[in-house]
VOVEXKOL-493603 format. One record per atom (N, C-alpha, C): x, y, z; residue number from 1; residue in one letter. Coordinates in steps of 0.05 Angstrom, whole numbers, plus 5000, padded with zeros to 4 digits. Example, Ala and Ser with C-alpha at 12.3 -4.5 7.8 and 13.67 -1.06 7.14 Angstrom:
REM VOVEXKOL-493603
+------+------+------+------+------+
|   c1 |   c2 |   c3 | roro | voba |
+------+------+------+------+------+
| 5264 | 4886 | 5156 |    1 |    a |
| 5246 | 4910 | 5156 |    1 |    a |
| 5264 | 4934 | 5156 |    1 |    a |
| 5257 | 4955 | 5142 |    2 |    s |
| 5273 | 4979 | 5143 |    2 |    s |
| 5258 | 5001 | 5157 |    2 |    s |
+------+------+------+------+------+
//
This chain:
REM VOVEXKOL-493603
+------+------+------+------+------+
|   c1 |   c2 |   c3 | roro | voba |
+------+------+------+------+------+
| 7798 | 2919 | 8376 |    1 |    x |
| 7799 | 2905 | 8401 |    1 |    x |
| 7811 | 2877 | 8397 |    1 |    x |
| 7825 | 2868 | 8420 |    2 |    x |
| 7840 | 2842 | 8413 |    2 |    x |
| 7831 | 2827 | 8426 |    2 |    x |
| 7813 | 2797 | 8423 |    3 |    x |
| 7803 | 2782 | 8427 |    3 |    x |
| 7820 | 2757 | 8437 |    3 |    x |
| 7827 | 2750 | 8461 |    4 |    x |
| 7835 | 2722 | 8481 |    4 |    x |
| 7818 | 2700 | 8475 |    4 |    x |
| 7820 | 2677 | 8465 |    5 |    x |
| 7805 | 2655 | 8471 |    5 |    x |
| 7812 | 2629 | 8485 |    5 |    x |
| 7795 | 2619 | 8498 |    6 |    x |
| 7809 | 2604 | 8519 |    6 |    x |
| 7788 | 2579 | 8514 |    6 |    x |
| 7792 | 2559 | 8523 |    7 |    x |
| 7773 | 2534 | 8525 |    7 |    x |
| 7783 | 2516 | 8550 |    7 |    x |
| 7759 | 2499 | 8563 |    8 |    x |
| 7761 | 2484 | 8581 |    8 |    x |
| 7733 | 2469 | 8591 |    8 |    x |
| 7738 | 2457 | 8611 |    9 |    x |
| 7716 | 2448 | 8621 |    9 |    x |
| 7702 | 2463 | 8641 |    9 |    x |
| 7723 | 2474 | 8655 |   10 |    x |
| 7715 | 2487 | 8680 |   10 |    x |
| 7685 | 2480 | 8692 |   10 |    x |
| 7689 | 2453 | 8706 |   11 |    x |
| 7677 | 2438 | 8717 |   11 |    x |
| 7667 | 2451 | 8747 |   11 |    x |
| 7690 | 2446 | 8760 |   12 |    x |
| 7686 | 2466 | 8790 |   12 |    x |
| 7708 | 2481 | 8793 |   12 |    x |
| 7696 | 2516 | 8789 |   13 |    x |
| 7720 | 2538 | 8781 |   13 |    x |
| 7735 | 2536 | 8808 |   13 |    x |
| 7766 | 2539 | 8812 |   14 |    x |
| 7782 | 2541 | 8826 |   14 |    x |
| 7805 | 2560 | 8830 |   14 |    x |
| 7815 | 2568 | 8850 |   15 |    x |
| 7835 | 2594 | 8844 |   15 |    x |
| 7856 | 2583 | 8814 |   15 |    x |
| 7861 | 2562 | 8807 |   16 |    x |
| 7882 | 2550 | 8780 |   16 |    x |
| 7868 | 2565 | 8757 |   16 |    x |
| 7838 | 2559 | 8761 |   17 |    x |
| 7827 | 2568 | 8730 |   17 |    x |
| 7821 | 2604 | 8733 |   17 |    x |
| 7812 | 2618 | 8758 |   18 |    x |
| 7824 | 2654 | 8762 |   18 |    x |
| 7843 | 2656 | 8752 |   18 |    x |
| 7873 | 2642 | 8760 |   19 |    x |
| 7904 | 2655 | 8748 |   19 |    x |
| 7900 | 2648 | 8713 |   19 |    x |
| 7882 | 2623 | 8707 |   20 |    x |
| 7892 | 2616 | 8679 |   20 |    x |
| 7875 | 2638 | 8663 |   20 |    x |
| 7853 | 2657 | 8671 |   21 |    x |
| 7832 | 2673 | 8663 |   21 |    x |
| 7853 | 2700 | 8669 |   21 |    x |
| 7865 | 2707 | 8692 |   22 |    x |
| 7873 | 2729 | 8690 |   22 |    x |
| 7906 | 2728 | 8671 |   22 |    x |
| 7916 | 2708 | 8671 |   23 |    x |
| 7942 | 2715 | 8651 |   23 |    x |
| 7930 | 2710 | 8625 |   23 |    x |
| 7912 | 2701 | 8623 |   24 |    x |
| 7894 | 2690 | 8588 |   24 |    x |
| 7889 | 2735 | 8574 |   24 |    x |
| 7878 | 2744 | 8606 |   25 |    x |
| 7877 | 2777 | 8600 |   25 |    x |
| 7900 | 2787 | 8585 |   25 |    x |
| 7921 | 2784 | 8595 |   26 |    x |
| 7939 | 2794 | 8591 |   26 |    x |
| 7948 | 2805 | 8554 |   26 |    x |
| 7945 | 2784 | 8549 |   27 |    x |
| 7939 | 2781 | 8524 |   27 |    x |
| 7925 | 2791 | 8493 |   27 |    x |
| 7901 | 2801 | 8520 |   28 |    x |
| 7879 | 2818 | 8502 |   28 |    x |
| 7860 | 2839 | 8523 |   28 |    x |
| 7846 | 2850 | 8496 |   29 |    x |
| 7825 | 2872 | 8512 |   29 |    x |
| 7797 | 2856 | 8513 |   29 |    x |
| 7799 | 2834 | 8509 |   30 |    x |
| 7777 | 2816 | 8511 |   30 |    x |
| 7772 | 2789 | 8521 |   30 |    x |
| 7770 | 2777 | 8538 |   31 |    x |
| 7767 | 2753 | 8541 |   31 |    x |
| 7744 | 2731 | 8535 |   31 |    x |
| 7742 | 2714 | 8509 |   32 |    x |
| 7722 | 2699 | 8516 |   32 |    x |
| 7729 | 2663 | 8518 |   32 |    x |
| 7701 | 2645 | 8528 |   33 |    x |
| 7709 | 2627 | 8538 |   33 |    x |
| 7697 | 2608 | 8530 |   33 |    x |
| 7709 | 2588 | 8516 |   34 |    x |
| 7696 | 2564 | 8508 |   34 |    x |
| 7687 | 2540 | 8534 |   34 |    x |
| 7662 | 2529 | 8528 |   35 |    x |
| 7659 | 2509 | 8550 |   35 |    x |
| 7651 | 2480 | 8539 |   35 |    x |
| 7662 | 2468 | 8548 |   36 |    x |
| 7665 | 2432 | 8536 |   36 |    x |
| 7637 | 2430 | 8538 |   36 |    x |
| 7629 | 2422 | 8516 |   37 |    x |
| 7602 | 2394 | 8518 |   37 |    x |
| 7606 | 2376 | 8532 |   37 |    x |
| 7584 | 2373 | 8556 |   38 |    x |
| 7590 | 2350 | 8567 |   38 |    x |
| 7594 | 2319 | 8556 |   38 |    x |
| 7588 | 2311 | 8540 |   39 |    x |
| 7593 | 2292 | 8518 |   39 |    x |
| 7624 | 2296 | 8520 |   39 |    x |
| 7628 | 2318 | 8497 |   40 |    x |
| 7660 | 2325 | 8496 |   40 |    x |
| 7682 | 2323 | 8519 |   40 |    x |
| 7676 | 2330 | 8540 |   41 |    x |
| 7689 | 2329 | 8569 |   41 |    x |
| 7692 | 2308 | 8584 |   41 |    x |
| 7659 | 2287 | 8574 |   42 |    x |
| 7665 | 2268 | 8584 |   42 |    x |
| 7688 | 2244 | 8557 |   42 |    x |
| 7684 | 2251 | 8537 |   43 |    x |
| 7704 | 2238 | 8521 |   43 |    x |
| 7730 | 2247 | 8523 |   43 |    x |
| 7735 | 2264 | 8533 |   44 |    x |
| 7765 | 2278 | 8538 |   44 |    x |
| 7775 | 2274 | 8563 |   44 |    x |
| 7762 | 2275 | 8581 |   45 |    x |
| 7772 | 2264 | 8614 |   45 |    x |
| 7762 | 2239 | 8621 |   45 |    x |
| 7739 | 2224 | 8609 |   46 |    x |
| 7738 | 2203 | 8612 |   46 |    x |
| 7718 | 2194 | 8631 |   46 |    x |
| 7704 | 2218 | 8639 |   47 |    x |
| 7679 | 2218 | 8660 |   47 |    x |
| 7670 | 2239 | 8651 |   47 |    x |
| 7637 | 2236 | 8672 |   48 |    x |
| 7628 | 2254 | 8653 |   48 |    x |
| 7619 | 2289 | 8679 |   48 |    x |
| 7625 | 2302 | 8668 |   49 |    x |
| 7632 | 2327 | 8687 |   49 |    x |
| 7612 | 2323 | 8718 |   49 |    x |
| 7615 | 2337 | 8734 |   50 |    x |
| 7595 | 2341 | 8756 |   50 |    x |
| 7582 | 2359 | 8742 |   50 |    x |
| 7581 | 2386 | 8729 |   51 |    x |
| 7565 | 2397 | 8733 |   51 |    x |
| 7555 | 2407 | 8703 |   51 |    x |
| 7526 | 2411 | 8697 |   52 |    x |
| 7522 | 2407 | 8673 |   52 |    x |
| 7533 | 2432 | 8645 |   52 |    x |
| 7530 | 2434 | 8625 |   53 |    x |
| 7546 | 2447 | 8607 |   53 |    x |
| 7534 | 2474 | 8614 |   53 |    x |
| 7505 | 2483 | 8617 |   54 |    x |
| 7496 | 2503 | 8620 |   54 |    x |
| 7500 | 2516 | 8652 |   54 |    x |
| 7504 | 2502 | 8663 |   55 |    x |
| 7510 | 2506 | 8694 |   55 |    x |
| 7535 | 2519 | 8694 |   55 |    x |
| 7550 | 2503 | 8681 |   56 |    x |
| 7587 | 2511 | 8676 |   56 |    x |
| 7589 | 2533 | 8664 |   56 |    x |
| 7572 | 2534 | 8644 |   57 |    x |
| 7575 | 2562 | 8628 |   57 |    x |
| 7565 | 2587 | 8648 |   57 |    x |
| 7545 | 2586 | 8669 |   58 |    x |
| 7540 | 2609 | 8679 |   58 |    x |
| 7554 | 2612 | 8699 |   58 |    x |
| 7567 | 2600 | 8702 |   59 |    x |
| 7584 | 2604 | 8731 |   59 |    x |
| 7613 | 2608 | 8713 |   59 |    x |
| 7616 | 2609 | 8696 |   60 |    x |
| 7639 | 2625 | 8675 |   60 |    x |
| 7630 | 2646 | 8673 |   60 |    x |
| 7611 | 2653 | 8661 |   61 |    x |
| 7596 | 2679 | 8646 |   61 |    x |
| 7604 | 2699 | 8681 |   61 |    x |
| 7600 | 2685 | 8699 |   62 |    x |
| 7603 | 2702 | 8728 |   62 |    x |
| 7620 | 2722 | 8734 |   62 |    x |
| 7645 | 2701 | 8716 |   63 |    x |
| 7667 | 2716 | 8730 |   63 |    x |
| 7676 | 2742 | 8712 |   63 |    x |
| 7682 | 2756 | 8732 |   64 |    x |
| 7687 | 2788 | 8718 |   64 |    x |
| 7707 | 2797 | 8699 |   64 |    x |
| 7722 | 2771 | 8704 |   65 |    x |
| 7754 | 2779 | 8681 |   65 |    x |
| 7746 | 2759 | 8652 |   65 |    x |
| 7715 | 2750 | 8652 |   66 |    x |
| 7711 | 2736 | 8627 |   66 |    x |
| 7686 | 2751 | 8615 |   66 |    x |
| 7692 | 2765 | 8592 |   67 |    x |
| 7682 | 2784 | 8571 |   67 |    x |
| 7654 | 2769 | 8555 |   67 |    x |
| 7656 | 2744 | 8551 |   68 |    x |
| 7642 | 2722 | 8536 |   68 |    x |
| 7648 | 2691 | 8549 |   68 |    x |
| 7624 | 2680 | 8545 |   69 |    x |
| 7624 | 2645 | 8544 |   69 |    x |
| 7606 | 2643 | 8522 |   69 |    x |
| 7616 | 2619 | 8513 |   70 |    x |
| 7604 | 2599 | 8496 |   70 |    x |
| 7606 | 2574 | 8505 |   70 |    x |
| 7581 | 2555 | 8497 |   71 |    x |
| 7584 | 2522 | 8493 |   71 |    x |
| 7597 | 2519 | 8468 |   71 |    x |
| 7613 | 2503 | 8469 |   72 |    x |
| 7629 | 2488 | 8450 |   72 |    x |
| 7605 | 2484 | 8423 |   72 |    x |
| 7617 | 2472 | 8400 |   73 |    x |
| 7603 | 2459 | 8386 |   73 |    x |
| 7599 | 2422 | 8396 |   73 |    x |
| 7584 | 2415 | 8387 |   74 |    x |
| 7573 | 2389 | 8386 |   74 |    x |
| 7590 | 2367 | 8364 |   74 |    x |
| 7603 | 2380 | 8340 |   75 |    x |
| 7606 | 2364 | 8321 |   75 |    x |
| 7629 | 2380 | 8306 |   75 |    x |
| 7635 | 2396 | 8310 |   76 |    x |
| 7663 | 2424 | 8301 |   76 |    x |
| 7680 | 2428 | 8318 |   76 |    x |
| 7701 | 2416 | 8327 |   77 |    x |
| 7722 | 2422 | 8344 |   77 |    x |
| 7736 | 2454 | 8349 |   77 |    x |
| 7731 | 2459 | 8317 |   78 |    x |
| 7743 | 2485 | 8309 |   78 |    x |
| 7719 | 2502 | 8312 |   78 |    x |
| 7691 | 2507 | 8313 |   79 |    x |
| 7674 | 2522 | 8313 |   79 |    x |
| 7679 | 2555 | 8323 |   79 |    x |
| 7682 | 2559 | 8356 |   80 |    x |
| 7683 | 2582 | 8364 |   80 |    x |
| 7715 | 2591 | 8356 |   80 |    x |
| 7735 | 2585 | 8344 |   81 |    x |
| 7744 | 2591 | 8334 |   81 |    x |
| 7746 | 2611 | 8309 |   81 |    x |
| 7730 | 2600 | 8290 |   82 |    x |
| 7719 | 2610 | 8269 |   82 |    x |
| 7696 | 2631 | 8276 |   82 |    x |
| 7681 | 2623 | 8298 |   83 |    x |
| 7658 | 2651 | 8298 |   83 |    x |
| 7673 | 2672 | 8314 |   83 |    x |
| 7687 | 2669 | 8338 |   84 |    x |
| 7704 | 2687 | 8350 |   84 |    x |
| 7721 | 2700 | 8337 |   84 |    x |
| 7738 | 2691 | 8317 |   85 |    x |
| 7763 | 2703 | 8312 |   85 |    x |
| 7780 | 2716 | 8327 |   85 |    x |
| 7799 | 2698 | 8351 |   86 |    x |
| 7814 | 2714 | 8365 |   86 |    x |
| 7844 | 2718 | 8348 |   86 |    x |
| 7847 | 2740 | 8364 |   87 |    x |
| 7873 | 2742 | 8352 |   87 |    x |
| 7894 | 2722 | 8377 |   87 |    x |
| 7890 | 2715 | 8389 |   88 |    x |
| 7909 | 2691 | 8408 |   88 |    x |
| 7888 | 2681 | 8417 |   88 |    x |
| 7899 | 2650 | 8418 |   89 |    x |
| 7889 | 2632 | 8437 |   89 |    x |
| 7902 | 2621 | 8454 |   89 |    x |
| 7898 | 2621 | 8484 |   90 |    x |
| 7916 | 2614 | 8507 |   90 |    x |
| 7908 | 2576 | 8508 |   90 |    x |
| 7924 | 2567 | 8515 |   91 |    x |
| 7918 | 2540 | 8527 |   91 |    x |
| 7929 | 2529 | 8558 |   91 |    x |
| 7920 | 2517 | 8569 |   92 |    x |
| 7923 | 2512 | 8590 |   92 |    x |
| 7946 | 2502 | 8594 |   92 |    x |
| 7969 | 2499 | 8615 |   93 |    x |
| 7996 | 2478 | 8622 |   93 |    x |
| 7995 | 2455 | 8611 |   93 |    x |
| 7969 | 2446 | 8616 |   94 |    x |
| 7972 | 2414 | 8612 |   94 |    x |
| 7949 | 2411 | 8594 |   94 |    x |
| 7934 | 2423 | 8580 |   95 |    x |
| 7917 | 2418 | 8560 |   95 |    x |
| 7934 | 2414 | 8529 |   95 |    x |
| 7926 | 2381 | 8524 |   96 |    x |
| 7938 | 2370 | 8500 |   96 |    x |
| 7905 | 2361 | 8484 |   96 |    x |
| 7882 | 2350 | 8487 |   97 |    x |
| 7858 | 2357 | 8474 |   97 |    x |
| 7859 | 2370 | 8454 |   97 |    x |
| 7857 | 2367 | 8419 |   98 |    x |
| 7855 | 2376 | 8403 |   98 |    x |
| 7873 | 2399 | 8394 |   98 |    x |
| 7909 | 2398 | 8411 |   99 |    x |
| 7919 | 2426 | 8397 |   99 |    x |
| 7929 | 2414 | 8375 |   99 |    x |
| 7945 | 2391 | 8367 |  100 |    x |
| 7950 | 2387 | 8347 |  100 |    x |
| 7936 | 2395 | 8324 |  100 |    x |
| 7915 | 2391 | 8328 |  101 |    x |
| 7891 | 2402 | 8300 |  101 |    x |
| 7887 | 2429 | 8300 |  101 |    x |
| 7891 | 2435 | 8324 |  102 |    x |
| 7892 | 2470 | 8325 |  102 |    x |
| 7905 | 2489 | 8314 |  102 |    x |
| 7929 | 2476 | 8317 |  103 |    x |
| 7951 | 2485 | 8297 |  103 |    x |
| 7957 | 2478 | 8267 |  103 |    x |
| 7946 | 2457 | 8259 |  104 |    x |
| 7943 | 2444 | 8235 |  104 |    x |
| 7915 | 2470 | 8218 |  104 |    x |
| 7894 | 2469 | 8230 |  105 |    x |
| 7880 | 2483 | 8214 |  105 |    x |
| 7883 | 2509 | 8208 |  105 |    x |
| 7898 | 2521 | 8239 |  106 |    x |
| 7897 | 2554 | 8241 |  106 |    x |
| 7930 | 2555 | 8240 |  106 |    x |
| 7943 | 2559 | 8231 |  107 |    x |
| 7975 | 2555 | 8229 |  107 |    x |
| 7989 | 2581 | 8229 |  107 |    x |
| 7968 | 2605 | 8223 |  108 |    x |
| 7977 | 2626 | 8237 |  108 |    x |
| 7963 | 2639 | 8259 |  108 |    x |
| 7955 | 2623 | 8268 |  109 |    x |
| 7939 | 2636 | 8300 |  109 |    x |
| 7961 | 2641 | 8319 |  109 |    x |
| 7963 | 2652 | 8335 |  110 |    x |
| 7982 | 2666 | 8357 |  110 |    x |
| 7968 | 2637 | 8379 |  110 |    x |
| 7980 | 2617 | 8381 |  111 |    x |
| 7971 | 2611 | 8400 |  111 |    x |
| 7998 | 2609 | 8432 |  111 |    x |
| 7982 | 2605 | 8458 |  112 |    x |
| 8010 | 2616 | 8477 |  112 |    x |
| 8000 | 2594 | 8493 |  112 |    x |
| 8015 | 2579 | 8507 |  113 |    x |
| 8015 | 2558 | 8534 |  113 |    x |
| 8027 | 2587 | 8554 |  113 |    x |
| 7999 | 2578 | 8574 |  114 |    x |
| 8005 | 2591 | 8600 |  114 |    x |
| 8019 | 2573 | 8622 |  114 |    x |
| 8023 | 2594 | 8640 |  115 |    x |
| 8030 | 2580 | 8662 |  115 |    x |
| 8007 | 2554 | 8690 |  115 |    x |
| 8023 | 2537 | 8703 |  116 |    x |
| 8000 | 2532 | 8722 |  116 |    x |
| 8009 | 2551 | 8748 |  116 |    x |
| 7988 | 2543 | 8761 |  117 |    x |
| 7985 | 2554 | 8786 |  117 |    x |
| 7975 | 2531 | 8809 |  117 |    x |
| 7995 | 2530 | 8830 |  118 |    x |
| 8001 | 2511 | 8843 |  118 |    x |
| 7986 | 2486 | 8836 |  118 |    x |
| 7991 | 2472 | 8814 |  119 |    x |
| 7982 | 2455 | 8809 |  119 |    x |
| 7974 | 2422 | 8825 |  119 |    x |
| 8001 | 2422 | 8845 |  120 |    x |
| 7998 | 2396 | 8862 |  120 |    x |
| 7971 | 2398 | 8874 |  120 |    x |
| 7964 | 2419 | 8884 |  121 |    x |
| 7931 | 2422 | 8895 |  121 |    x |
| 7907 | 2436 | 8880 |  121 |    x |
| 7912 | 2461 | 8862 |  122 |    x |
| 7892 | 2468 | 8852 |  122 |    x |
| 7882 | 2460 | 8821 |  122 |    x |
| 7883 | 2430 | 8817 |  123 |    x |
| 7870 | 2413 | 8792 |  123 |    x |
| 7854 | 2402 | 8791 |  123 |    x |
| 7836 | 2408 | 8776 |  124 |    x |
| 7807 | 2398 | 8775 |  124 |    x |
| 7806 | 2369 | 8782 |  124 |    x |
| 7829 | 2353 | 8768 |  125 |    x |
| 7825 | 2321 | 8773 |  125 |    x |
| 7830 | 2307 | 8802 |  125 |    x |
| 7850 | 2339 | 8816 |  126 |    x |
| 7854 | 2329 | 8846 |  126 |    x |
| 7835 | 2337 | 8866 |  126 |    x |
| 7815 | 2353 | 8852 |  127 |    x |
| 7796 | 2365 | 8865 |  127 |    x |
| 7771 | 2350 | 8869 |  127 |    x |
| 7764 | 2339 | 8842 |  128 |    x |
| 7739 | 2327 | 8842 |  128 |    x |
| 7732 | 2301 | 8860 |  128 |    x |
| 7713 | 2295 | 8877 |  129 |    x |
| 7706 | 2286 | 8893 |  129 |    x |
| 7701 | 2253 | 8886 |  129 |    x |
| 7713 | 2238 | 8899 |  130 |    x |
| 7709 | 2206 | 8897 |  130 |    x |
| 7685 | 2189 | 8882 |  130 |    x |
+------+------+------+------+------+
//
């Protein structure tokens, strides 16, 4: 079985993060999903999420085209990496957050940049509320 791995915040799920879950499928007979520490999310976007890490994670775990969630590690960037073993990792259009090291440690990982989906309106940063 071929294993998709994906990571994000997925703060408040939106039709952008469905298309980025259903082309992330494409890829594999498995989909699973990393979810930012809120710590982590808030050091990476710079605030700190609306909604909490375990909240985020079940409302991932929801959706039917995602096989697995996980919380991130706390202190291992690379963690679900190493316990997952996918054979590809998708990344988001505009997710730059830790690929450099991604590729530095795993240098033969299949990793793929997806596409966005109407991005001028369906982005978390244009979404989230004042």
């Amino acid at each position: 079985m071929k294993t998709v791995l994906v990571f994000g915040t997925f703060d408040t799920i939106h039709p952008g993060h469905i298309s980025f879950f259903q082309q992330a499928r494409r890829y594999g007979d498995r989909l699973v999903v990393g979810i930012a520490r809120d710590q982590t999310a808030k050091k990476v976007k710079g605030h700190p999420p609306l909604n909490r890490e375990i909240d985020r994670k079940n409302m991932v775990s929801a959706i039917r085209l995602v096989d697995q969630a996980f919380l991130g590690s706390h202190t291992d960037r690379m963690y679900l990496i190493r316990k997952v073993k996918p054979a590809v990792v998708c990344l988001g259009y505009d997710q730059q957050a830790f690929v450099d090291q991604l590729r530095a440690v795993f240098p033969k990982l299949k990793i793929v940049r997806l596409k966005s989906y109407r991005p001028q309106i369906y982005k978390s940063s244009k979404l989230r509320p004042v």
